[in-house]
Backbone bond lengths (Angstrom), bond angles and torsions (degrees), N, CA, C in turn:
res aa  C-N    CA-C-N  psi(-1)  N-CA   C-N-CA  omega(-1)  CA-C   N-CA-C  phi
1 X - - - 1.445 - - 1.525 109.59 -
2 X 1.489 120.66 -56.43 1.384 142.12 166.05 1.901 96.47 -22.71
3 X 1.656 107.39 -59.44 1.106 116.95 -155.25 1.770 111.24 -73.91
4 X 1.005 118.70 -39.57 1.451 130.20 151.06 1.468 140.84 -45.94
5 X 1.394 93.52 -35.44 1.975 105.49 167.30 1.124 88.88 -70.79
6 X 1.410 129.48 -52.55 1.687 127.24 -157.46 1.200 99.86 -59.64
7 X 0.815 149.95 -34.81 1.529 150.59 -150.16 1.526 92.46 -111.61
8 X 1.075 136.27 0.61 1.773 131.88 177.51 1.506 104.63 73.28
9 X 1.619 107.26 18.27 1.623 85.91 -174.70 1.598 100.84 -91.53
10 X 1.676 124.81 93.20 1.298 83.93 -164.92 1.758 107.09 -121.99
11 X 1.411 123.90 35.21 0.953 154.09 133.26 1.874 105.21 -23.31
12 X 1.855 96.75 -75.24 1.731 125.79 178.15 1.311 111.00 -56.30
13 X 1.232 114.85 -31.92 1.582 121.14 -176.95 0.895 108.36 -77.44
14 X 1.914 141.82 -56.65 0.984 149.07 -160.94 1.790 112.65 -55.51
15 X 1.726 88.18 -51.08 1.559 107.65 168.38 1.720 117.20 -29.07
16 X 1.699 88.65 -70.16 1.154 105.91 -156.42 1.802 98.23 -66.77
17 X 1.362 129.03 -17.21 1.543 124.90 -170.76 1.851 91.67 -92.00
18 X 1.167 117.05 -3.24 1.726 104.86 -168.72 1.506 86.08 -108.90
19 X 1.404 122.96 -20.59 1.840 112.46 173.40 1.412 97.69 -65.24
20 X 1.558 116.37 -70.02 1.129 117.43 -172.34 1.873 127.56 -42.25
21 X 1.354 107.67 -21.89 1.511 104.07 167.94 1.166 107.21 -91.03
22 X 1.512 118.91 -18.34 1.724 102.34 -168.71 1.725 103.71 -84.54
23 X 1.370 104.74 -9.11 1.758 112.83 171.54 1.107 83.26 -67.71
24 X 1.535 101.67 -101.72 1.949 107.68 -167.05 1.399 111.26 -1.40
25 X 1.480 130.17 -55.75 1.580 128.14 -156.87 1.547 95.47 -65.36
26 X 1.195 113.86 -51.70 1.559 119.17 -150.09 1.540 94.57 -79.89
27 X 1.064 118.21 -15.30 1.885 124.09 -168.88 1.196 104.17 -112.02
28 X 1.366 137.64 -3.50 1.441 137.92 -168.79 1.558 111.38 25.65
29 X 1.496 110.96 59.96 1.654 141.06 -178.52 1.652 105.09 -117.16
30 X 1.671 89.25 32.71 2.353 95.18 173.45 1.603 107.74 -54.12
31 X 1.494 104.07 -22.97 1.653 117.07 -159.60 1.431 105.36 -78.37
32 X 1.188 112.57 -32.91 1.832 124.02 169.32 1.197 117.51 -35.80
33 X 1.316 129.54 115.48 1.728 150.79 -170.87 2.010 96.65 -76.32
34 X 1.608 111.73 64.08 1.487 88.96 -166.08 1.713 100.02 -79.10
35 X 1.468 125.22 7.50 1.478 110.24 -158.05 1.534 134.87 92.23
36 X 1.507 112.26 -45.34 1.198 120.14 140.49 1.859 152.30 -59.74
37 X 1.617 94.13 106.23 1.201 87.10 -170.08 1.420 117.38 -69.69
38 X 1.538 109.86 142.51 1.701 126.97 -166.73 1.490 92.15 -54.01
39 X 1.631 105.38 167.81 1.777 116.50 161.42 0.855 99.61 -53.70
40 X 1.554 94.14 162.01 1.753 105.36 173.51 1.500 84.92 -82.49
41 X 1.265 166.09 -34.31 1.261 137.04 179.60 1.471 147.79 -69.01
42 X 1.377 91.86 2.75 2.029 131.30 -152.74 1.665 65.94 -70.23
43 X 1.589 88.72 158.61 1.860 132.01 165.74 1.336 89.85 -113.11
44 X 1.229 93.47 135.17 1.264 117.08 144.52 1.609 138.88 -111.31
């Protein structure tokens, strides 16, 4: 994902950070270091 913003693709990035939460949800993997900081509205 990291690697895709870098490159301005960030269309690809966005993607790839909304796969990665829709894993997390279904895997209850909230604990996962993806790099992305949560909404500002997220619970913790």
């Amino acid at each position: 994902m990291q690697e895709a913003a870098d490159n301005l693709e960030f269309e690809l990035a966005a993607d790839i950070r909304d796969r990665i939460r829709e894993l997390q949800s279904e895997h209850d993997l909230d604990a996962v270091d993806t790099g992305v900081a949560p909404e500002a509205d997220a619970e913790f």
